[in-house]
N, C-alpha and C positions, 0 to 999 in steps of 0.2 A: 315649233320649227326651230324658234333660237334654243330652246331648250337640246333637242337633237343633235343639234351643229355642236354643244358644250360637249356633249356624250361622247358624239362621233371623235372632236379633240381631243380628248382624254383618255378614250382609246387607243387613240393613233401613239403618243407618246407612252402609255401604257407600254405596247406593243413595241416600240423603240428600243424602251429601255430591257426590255426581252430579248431585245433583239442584241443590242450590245453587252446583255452581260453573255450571251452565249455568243458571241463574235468574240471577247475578250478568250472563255474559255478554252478556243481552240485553239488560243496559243498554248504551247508545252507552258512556258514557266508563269502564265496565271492561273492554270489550272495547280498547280503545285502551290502557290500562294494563296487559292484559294481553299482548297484543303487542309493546308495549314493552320489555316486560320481558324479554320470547322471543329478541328482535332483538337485547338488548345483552347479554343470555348469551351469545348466540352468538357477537357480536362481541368480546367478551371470551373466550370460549374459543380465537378464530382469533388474536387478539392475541397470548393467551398460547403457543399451539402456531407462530407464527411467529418470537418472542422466542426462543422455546428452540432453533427450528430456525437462527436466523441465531447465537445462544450455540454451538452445536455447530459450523457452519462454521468461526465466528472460530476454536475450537479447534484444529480443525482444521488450518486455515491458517498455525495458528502456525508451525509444524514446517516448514523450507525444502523445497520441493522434489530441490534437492541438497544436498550439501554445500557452502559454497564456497573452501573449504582445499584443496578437490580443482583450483580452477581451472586450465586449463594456465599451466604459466609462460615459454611460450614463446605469441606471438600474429604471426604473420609474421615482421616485420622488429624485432618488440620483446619483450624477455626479461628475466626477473627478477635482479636485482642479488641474489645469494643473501643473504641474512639480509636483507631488509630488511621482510620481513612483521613486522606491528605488532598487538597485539590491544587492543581499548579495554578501558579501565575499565567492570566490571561495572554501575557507577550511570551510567555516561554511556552505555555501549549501552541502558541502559532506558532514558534516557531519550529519547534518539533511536529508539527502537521497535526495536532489531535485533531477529530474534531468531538472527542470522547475519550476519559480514562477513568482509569481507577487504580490507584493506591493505595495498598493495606498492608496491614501487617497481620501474618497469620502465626498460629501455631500448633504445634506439632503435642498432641496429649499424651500420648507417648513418651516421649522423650525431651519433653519442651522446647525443642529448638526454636527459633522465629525468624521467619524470612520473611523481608519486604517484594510483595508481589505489585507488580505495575503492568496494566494490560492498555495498552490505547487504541485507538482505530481513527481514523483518517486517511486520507489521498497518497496513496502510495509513493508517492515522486518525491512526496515530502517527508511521507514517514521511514524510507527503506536508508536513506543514509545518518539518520540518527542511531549510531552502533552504540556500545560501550567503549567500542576503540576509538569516536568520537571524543564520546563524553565524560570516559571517568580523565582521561591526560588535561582536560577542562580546569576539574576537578582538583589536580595534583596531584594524584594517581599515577601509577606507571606498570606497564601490563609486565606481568612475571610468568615464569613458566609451572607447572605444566597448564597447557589449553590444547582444544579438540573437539571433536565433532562428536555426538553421542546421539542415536536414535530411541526415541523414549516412545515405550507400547501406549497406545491408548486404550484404555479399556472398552469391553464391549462393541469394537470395531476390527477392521485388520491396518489399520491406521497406524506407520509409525512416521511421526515426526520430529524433525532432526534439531537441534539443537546445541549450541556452539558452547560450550564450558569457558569460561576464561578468568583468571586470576590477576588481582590488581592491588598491589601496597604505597601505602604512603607511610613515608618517618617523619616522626617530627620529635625533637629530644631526645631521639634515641630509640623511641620505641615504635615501632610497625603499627598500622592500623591495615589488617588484609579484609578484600572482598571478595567474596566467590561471586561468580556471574553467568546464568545461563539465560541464551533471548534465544527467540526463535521467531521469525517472518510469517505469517499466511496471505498469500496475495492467489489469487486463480484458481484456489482451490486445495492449493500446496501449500504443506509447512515446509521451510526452507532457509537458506543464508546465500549468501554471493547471488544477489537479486540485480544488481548492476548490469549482468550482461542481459536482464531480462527486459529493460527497461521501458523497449516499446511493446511488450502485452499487459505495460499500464494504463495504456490508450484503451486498449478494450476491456482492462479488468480494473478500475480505477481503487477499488477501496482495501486495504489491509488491516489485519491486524498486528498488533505487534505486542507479544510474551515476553515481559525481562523476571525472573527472582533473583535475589540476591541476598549473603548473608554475611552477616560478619564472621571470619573463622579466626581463632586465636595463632595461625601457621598455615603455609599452604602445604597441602599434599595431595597425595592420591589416593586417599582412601573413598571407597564406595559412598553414596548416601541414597540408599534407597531409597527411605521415606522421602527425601526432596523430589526425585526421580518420580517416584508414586506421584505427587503433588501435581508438577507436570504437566502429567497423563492425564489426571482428573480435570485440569485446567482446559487443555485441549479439549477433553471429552466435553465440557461443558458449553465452550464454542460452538462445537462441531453441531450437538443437538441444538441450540437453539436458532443458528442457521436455518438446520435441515425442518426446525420445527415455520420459518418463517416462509416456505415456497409453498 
């Protein structure tokens, strides 16, 4: 019996407070403060369950794809000078975003030229504003003309990826030290430059890589360089496969 009479209580205010929150609701402006309040739950719960979902990709993403120690060191016509792979300083690959690079120096059998090839891969937010227009003016460099865009064929694909030329001298005594410089971006799936306005489809595509070569040239001009150009393509092409080989 006294058991019942608790029930019957408990009820009764159950039923109360049912009863006042829909007494409240048939005012206009609680009904409006109550949906309000519904709406930005929610939108705070989706906030929160998106943060965590693009926090897990970046994690994600960290981790390279491949390795890139594995790269071949043979690429057509150009081959690695042995010892001449270089590993950064652990505070200056953070701070360039690696979370992976490779540095060599290759050459040309042909015609022996040698360019220093640098491929990195890390979190794009990090790695898309380390340019050469950054880092060679770092450096003591200063960019000279000519510079431009140039889309270089990949082979065995219909793939061209774009790639920004740029020219850069230092004097010291008198005499010029020039560097030719081509980088190029792949973030989303795209080789590219002026990634800045692309900024938030790094939330959803967190990892890039990043193509620089560079050579020492005794003058700047404009003459052609195939075989760099060649190089390039091969470089890309070898990304691109072992991607396509990772799905």
């Amino acid at each position: 019996m006294y058991d019942a009479l608790i029930d019957d209580v408990a009820t009764q205010k159950t039923a109360g407070k049912r009863r006042s929150i829909r007494e409240l609701l048939r005012k206009p402006e609680w009904t409006w403060t109550f949906l309000f309040c519904v709406v930005l739950g929610m939108s705070g719960g989706i906030r929160y369950l998106r943060d965590w979902q693009f926090q897990t990709l970046n994690k994600e993403s960290e981790k390279p794809p491949f390795l890139l120690k594995e790269f071949p060191k043979t690429l057509g016509d150009w081959h690695e000078i042995e010892g001449t792979d270089i590993t950064l300083d652990p505070q200056i690959a953070r701070i360039a975003g690696s979370s992976d690079h490779l540095i060599r120096t290759y050459v040309n059998r042909r015609n022996g030229e040698q360019v220093s090839v640098m491929i990195l891969y890390g979190l794009a937010y990090l790695v898309w504003p380390h340019t050469p227009d950054a880092c060679y003016p770092a450096a003591g460099f200063k960019s000279v003309p000519p510079s431009g865009d140039v889309d270089i064929d990949v082979p065995e694909t219909t793939i061209k990826a774009r790639f920004r030329e740029q020219n850069f001298a230092k004097y010291q005594t008198g005499a010029g030290i020039y560097q030719q410089v081509y980088y190029s971006l792949r973030n989303a799936g795209e080789w590219g430059l002026n990634l800045e306005n692309r900024w938030k489809s790094f939330r959803y595509n967190p990892g890039m890589f990043k193509v620089q070569v560079q050579r020492q040239v005794a003058a700047v001009g404009k003459a052609e360089n195939n075989s760099l150009k060649d190089l390039l393509g091969k470089i890309v092409q070898e990304i691109e496969q072992r991607l396509t080989a990772q799905k």
